[in-house]
MIGUKOL-360848 format. One record per residue (C-alpha): x, y, z. Coordinates in pm, 1 decimal. Layout:
<atom px="X" py="Y" pz="Z"/>
...
This chain:
<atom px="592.7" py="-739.6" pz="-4889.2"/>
<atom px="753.7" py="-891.8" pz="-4607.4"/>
<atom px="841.3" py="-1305.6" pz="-4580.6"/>
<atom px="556.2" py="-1567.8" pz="-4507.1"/>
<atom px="716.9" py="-1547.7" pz="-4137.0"/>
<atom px="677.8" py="-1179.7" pz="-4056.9"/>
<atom px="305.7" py="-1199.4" pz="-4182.9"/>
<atom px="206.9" py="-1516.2" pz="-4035.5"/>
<atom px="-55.6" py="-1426.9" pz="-3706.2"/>
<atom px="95.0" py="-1573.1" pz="-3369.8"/>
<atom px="-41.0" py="-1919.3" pz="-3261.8"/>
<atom px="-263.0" py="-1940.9" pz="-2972.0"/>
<atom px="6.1" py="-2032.7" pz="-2744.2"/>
<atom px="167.4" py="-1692.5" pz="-2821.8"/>
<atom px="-135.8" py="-1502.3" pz="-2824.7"/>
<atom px="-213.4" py="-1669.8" pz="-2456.6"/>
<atom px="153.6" py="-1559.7" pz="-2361.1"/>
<atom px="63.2" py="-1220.1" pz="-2424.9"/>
<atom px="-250.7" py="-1214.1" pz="-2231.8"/>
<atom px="-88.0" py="-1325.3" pz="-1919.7"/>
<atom px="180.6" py="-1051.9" pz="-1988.8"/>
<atom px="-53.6" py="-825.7" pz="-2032.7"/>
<atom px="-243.4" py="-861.3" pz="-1707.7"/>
<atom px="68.4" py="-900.9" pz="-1519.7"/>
<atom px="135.9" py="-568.1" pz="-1647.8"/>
<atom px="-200.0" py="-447.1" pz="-1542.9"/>
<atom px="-185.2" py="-606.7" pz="-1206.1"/>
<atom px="173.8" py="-408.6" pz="-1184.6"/>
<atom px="12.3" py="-38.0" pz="-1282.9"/>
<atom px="-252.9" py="-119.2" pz="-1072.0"/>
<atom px="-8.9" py="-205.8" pz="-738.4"/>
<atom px="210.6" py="96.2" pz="-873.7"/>
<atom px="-83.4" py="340.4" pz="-856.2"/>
<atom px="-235.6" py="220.8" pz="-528.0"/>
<atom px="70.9" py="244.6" pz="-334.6"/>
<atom px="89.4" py="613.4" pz="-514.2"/>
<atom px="-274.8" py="671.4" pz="-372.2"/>
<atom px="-131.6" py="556.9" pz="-46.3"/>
<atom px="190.0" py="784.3" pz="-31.0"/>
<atom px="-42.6" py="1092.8" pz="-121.0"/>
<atom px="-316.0" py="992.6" pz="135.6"/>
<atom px="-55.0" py="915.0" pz="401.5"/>
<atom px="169.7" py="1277.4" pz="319.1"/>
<atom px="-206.5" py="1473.0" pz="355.4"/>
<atom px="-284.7" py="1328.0" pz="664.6"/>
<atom px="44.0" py="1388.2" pz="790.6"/>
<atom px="31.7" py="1736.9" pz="678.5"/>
<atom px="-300.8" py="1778.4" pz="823.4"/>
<atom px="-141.8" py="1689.0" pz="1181.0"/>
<atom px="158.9" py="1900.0" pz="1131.4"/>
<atom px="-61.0" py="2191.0" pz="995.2"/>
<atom px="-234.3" py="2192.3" pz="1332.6"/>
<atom px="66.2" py="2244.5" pz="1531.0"/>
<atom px="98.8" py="1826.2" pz="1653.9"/>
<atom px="303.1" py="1750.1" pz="1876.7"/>
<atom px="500.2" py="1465.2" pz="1808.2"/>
<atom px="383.4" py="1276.0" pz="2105.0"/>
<atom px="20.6" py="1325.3" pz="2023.3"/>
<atom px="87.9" py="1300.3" pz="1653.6"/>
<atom px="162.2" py="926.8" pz="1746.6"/>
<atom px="-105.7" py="931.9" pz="1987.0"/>
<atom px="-358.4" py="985.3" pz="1722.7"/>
<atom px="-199.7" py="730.6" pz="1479.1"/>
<atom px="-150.2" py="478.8" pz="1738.3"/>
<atom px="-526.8" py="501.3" pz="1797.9"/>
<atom px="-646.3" py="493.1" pz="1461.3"/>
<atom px="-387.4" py="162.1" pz="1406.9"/>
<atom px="-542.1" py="10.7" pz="1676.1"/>
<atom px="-867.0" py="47.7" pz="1472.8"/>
<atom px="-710.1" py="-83.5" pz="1180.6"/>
<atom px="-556.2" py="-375.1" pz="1341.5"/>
<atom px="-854.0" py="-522.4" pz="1575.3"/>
<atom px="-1043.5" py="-498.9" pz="1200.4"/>
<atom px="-822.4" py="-856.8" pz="1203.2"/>
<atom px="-643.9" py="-922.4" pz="1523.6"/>
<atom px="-882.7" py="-826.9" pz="1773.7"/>
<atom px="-697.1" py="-1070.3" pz="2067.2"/>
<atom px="-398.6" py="-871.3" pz="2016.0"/>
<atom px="-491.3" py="-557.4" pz="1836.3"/>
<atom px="-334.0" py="-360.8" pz="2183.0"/>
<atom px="9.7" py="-522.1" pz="2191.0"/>
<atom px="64.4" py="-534.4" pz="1825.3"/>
<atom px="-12.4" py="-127.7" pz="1788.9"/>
<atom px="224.7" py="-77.0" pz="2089.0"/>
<atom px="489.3" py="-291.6" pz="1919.6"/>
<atom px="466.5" py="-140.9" pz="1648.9"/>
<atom px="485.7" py="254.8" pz="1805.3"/>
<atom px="785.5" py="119.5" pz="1977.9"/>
<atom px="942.1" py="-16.2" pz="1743.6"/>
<atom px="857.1" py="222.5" pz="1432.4"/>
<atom px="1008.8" py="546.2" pz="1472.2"/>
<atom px="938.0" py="743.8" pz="1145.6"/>
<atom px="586.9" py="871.9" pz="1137.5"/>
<atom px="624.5" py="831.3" pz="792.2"/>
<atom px="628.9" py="463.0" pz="832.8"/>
<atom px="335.6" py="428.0" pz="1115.4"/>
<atom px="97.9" py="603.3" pz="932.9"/>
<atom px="152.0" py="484.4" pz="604.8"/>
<atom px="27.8" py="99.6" pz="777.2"/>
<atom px="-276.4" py="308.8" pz="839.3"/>
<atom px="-305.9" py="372.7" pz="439.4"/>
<atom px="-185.0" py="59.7" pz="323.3"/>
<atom px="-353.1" py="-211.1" pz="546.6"/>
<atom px="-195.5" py="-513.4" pz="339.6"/>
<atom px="151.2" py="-451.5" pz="533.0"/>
<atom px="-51.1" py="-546.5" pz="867.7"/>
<atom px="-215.8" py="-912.1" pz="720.2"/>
């Protein structure tokens, strides 16, 4: 048998400190395994376009237009100068079409 401290239960201050770890934890697997979700949709559709035979040029063509979608969803003013800033200024595909799978980056 162990001391009276080892078997004593937490106090409710303690046991509320571990609920808040715990769902920070949760909230952090559940952020980790979104942004997972959005790297594998992002890498299939950009497979899908290569797969075709894309052309760069149209490749961003097709993203810019589906960011432009995306982005008048919030900004509809300026959904046409934002997606052009952001084709000129992004040049990864990578990058632009992971905004398309991860919509909290444009907010």
């Amino acid at each position: 048998p162990g001391s009276l401290q080892e078997q004593a239960t937490p106090l409710p201050a303690q046991r509320k400190g571990e609920k808040r770890s715990e769902k920070l934890l949760s909230s952090e697997h559940h952020d980790k395994v979104a942004n997972e979700n959005e790297i594998q949709a992002r890498d299939k559709f950009l497979a899908e376009l290569l797969a075709q035979g894309t052309s760069r040029d149209v490749a961003l063509n097709r993203i810019g237009e589906q960011l432009y979608a995306v982005i008048s969803a919030n900004h509809p003013d300026s959904a046409g100068k934002l997606t052009g800033m952001f084709l000129e200024a992004t040049e990864s595909l990578e990058d632009l079409s992971l905004l398309l799978f991860s919509p909290r980056y444009l907010q």
